[in-house]
N, C-alpha and C positions, 0 to 999 in steps of 0.2 A: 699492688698488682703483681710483682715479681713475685712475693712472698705466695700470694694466690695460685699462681702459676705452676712454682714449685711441688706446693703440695698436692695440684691436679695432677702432675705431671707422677707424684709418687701414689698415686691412685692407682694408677691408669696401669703403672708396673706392676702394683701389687693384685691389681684383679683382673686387668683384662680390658679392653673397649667392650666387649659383648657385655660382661659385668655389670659395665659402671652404666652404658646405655640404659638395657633391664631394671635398672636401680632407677635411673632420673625416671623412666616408664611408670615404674611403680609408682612414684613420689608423686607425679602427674597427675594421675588417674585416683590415687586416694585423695588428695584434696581435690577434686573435679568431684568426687562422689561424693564427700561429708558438704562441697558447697550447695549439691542438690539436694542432698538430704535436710540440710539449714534451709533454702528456699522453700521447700515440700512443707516446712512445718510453718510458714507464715502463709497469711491468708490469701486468697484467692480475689482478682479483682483490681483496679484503677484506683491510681492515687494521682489526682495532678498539684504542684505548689509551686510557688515561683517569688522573688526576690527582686530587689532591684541595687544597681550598681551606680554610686554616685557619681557624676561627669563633672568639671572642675568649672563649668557653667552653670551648676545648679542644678541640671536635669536631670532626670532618672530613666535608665535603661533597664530591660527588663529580661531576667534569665526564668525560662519559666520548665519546668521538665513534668512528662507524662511519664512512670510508671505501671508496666502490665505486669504483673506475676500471674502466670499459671503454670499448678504444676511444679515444675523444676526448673524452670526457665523464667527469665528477666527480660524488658524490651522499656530502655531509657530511653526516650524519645525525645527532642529538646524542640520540635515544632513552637511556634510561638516567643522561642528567643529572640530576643530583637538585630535588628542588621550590624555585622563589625560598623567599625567608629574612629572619626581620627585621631585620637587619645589613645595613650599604650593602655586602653584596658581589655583589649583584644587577648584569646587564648588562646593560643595552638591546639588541634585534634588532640596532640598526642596531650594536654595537660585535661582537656575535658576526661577525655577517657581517665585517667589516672584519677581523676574525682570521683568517677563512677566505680572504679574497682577497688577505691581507699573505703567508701561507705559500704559498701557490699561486706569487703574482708574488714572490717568493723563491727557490722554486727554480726555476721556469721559464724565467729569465736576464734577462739586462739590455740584450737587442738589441730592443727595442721600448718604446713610447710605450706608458704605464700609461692606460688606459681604460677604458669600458664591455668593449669588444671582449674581453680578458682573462678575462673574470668570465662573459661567456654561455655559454661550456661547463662553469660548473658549476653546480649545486642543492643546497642549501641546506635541509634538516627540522630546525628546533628545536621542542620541546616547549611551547605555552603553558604560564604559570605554574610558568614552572621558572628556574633560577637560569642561565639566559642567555637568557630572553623571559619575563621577567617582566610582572604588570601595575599598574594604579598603584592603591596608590599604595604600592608598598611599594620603600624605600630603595635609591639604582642609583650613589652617588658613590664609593664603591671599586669597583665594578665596570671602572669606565673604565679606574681606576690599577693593579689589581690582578688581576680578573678576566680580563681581557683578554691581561694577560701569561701566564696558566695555561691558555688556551683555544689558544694559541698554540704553549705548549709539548707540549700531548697533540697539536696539529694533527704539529705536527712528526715526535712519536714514531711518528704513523702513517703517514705520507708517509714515512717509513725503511724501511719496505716497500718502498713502489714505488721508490724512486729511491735505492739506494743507494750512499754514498759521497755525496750529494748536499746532505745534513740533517747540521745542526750538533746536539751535545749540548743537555741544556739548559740555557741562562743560568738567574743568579742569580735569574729570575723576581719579580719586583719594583720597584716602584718607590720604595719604601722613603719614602715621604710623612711626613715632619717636620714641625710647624705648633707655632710657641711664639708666643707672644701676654702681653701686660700692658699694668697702667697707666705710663705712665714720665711727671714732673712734670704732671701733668695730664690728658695724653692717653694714649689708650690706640693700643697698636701691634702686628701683628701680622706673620710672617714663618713662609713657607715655602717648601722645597724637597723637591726628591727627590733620590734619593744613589744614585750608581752599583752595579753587581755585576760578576763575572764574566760573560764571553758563555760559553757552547758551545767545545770544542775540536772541529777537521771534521777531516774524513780531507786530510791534506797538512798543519796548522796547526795552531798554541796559538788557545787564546780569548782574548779582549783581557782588559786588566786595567780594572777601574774606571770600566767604560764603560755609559753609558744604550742597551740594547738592546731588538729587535724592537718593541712598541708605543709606544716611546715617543720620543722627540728631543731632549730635553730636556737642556742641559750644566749643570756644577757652577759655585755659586755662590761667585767668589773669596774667599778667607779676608777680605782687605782688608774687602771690600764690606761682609760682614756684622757684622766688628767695629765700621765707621763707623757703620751705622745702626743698629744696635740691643746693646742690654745684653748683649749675649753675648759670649762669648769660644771660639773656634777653637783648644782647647787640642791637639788630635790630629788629622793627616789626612795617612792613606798607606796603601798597598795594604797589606789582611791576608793576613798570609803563612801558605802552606798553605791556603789557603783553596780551592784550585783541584782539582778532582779528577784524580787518576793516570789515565794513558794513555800509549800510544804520542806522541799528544800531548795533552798538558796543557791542564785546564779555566784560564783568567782566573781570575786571583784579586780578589776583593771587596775593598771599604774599611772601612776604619775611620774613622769619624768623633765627636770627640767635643766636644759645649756646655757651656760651665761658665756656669751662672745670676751675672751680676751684679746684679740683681736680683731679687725674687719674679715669676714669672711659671707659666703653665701651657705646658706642652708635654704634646702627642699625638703618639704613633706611629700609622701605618697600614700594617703593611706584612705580610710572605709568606714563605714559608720556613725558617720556624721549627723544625718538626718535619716537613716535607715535602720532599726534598731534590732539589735540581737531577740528573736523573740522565745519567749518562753511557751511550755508545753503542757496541757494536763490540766490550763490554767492556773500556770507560772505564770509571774510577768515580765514583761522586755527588762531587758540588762538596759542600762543608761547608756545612750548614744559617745560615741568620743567628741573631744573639744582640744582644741589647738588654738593658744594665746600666745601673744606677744607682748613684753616690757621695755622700752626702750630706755634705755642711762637716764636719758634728757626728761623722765617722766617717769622717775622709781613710786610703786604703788596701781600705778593707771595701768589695766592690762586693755588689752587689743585683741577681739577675736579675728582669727584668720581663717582660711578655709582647708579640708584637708588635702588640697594637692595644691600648691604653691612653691614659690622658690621666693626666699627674705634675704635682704639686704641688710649685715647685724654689726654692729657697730662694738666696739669697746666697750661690755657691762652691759649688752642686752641682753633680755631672757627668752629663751622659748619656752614654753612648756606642752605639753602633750601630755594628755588624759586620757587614755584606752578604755575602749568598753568594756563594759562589764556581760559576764554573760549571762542567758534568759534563766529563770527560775520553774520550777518543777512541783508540779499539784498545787491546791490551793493555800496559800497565804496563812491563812485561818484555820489548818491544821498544824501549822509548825508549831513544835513543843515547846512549852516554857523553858525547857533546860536550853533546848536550840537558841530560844530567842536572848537568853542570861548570856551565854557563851558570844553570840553576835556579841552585844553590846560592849561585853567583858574586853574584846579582842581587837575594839574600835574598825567593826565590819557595816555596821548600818547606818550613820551619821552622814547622810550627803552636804557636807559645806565645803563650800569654794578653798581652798586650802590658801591663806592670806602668807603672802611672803613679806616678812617686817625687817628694818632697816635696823641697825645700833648709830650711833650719833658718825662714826664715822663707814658709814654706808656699807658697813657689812652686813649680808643674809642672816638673821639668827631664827 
């Protein structure tokens, strides 16, 4: 921020405030015009698609959005979203909006400075007291991490309307938010991340593998790192295979990752996808849903499915592991190329088996 400051400040001497105003003006007003000129060129007409958000009771909540384009101008409508909820999968305004201006400046290209200018031809209706404008004080910190990524995805699916060949499938939708915490000699310690998925396969490309997409930035934390500072152990971590949805071109496949407790500690999952599946475009198919297992010491081999928003009680030598979705796949199945399909195989991308964790006589992972 100082560094920032500095340099505005040696702007502002070297040209002027009338200058540098006139300059953000310009900047403004060119991306405002290239975003209208992007809308102008997709089609005219109503797109509605909608998703749903898993609740940690099973149930399914339902993010649904209308799109209007005409013309040069956009009207997001999110009518039909279902009401906030007492689970943090509530989403502040300001993160709905931020969804709707991420997919926008996504497909609208990359020959322009991201600005106000971008976001003035379009509008914006979400519903008070619904589960993306909610009010307070009811729970909004999955929202950020999870919500955002589902708002994103149905933004998508309706933007395939207008711009087709344009919109990726959709990613493994999650941010797959991991949080283990203890006391270790005294003090108490706590440790989190978020764990990759598959992206979207687009018309021309694969989806990437194991990568932090659309809302969020965020890269994986080295095995190193984590075994140094804290009680855990990085007993598993590598793309899950098959995880990717079939296509023309193939969804990214998701990770596997798995914590072996060295000592008692609690870990929570936060995450998406579970039973709602990344779906594919064109006639792709859905990327594979995520899975979250547990092994406990006292029972090495026997895994245990849990669900994706829980907090575990883990003992000395248990396992978690987390499976991230893969994402949806891109045109039909039955055009992908023999070379495509050699290269899968070659690269151990299509094989969906359960990944078996086997013991050596003295109960080490091999």
């Amino acid at each position: 921020n100082l560094l920032g400051e500095t340099r505005l400040r040696a702007l502002l001497e070297k040209y002027g405030i009338r200058s540098f105003e006139e300059a953000n003006e310009t900047a403004i007003q060119r991306s405002r015009k290239i975003t209208e000129h992007r809308l102008s060129e997709m089609k005219d007409g109503i797109s509605v698609a909608e998703d749903h958000m898993e609740l940690p009771d099973g149930r399914k909540v339902r993010l649904r959005v209308r799109l209007k384009k005409k013309g040069r101008r956009l009207t997001a409508d999110y009518e039909g979203t279902a009401e906030q909820v007492v689970t943090p999968l509530n989403a502040v305004l300001g993160v709905t909006l931020s969804g709707v201006y991420f997919a926008l400046r996504a497909i609208a290209g990359t020959d322009m400075v991201t600005n106000d200018g971008c976001f003035s031809p379009v509008d914006v209706r979400v519903p008070e007291r619904s589960l993306l404008n909610p009010e307070f004080p009811f729970p909004v910190s999955a929202g950020n991490t999870e919500t955002s990524m589902r708002n994103v995805d149905v933004l998508f699916r309706a933007f395939a309307a207008f711009a087709p060949g344009r919109v990726p499938a959709a990613c493994g939708g999650s941010m797959n938010n991991v949080m283990i915490g203890g006391v270790s000699h005294g003090s108490t310690w706590s440790f989190y991340e978020t764990n990759g998925v598959g992206s979207g396969a687009h018309d021309g490309g694969d989806g990437v593998n194991g990568i932090q997409c659309n809302m969020t930035n965020t890269m994986n934390t080295p095995v190193e790192i984590v075994e140094l500072d804290y009680p855990i152990e990085i007993v598993r971590y590598e793309l899950r295979t098959g995880s990717g949805g079939a296509g023309r071109w193939r969804g990214g496949c998701g990770i596997d990752r798995a914590y072996r407790a060295l000592e008692k500690m609690t870990l929570t999952v936060v995450a998406e996808r579970e039973n709602t599946f990344p779906y594919g475009l064109e006639g792709g198919e859905d990327g594979k849903g995520s899975e979250f297992h547990l092994m406990k010491n006292s029972s090495p081999g026997i895994w245990k499915r849990v669900p994706s928003k829980c907090s575990i009680e883990m003992e000395p030598g248990d396992i978690f592991l987390i499976r991230t979705a893969g994402g949806g796949g891109y045109g039909n199945a039955n055009e992908r190329t023999g070379l495509d399909c050699i290269n899968d195989e070659r690269q151990g991308l299509t094989h969906a088996v359960f990944p078996p964790v086997r013991f050596s006589e003295n109960r080490e992972i091999v």
